[in-house]
C-alpha positions as CSV (number, residue, x, y, z in Angstrom):
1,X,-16.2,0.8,-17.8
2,X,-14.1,2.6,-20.1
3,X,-10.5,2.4,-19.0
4,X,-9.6,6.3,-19.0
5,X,-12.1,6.4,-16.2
6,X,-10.4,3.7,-14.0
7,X,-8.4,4.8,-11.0
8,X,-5.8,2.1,-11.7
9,X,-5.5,0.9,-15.7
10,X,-2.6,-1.5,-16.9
11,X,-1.1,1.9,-18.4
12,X,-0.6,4.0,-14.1
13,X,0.2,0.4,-13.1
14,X,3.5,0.7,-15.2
15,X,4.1,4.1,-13.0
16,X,5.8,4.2,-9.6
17,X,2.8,5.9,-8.6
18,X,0.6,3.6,-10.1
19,X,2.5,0.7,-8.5
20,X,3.1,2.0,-5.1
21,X,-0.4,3.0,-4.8
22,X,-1.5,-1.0,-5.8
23,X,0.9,-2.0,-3.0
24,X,-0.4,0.3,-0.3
25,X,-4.4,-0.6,-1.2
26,X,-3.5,-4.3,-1.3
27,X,-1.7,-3.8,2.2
28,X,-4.6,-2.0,3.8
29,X,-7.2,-4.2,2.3
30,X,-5.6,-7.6,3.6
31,X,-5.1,-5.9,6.9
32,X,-9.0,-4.7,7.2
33,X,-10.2,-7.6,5.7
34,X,-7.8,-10.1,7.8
35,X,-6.5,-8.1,10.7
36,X,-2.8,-8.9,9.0
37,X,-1.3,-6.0,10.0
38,X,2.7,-7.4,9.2
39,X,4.6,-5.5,6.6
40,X,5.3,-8.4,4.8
41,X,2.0,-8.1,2.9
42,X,3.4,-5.2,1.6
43,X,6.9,-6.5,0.7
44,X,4.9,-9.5,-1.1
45,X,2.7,-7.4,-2.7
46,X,5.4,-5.4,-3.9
47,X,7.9,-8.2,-5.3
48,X,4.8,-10.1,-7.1
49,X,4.1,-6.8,-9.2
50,X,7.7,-6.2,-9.9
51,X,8.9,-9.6,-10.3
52,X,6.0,-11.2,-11.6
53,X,6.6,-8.6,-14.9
54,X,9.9,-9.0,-15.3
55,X,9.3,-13.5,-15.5
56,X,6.1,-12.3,-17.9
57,X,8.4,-10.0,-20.2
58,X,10.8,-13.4,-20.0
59,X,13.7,-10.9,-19.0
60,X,17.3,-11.6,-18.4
61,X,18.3,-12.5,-15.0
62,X,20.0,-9.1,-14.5
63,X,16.5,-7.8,-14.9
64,X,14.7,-9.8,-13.2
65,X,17.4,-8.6,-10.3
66,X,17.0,-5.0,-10.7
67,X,13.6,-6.0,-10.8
68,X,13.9,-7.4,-7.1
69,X,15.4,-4.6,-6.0
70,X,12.6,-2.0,-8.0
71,X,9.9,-4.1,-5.6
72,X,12.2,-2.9,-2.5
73,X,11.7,0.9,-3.8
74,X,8.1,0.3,-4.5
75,X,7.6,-1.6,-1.0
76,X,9.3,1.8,0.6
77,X,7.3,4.2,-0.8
78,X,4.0,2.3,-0.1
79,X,5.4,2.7,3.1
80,X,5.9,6.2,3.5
81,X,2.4,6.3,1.9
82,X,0.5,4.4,4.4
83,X,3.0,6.6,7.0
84,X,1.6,10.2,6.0
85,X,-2.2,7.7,5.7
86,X,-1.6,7.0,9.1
87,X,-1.2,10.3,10.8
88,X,-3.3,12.3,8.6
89,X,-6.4,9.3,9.4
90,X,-5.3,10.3,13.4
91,X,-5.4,13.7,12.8
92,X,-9.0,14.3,11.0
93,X,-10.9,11.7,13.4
94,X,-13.7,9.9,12.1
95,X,-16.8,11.3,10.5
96,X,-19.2,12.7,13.4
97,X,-16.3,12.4,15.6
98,X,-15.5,15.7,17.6
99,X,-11.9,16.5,17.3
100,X,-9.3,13.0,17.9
101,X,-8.7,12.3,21.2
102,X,-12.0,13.5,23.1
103,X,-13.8,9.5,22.5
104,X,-10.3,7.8,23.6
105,X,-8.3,5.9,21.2
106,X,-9.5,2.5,22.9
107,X,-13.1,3.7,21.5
108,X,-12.3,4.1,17.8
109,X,-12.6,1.3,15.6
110,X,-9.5,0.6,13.6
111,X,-9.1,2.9,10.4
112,X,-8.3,1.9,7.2
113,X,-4.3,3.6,7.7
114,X,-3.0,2.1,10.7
115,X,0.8,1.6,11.0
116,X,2.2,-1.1,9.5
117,X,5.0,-1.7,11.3
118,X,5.5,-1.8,15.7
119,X,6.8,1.3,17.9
């Protein structure tokens, strides 16, 4: 597959975008795959990516620190991603669904946004 045709290519995974969409999809994944549903997969997620680059690139400690502190940013807006996931997945229902709400939430099987951290 040619590369400009990728959703996610080594060149949007040097992007905040790029990386805090990777962190919200690995997130989601583990938790639909494993019913893991902590935000620590997020946080780990998050910190391997940033961290991970920074020991590859065989940075300085300084930036390997800012790069600690870049996986916290990234980790908070994959957050705020799955967040506005979340309540847009409650708010469409589930395909041949009438509106949300008329099956019962105890009905619908878990979608792929769900929140990732307890009310």
């Amino acid at each position: 597959m040619d590369l400009s045709q990728q959703l996610l290519s080594p060149d949007s995974l040097k992007t905040f975008g790029g990386l805090s969409f990777a962190v919200a999809c690995v997130a989601n994944t583990v938790k639909a795959v494993f019913s893991i549903t902590a935000p620590w997969v997020a946080f780990a997620a998050a910190e391997l990516l940033c961290l991970g680059t920074a020991i590859a690139q065989s940075l300085s400690p300084l930036d390997i620190g800012i790069a600690a502190l870049n996986g916290c940013v990234i980790f908070s807006c994959a957050a705020g991603m799955n967040a506005v996931g979340t309540v847009s997945a409650r708010k469409i229902g589930r395909p041949g669904e009438g509106p949300p709400g008329i099956a019962g939430e105890a009905n619908r099987q878990a979608p792929f946004f769900a929140p990732w951290f307890a009310k």
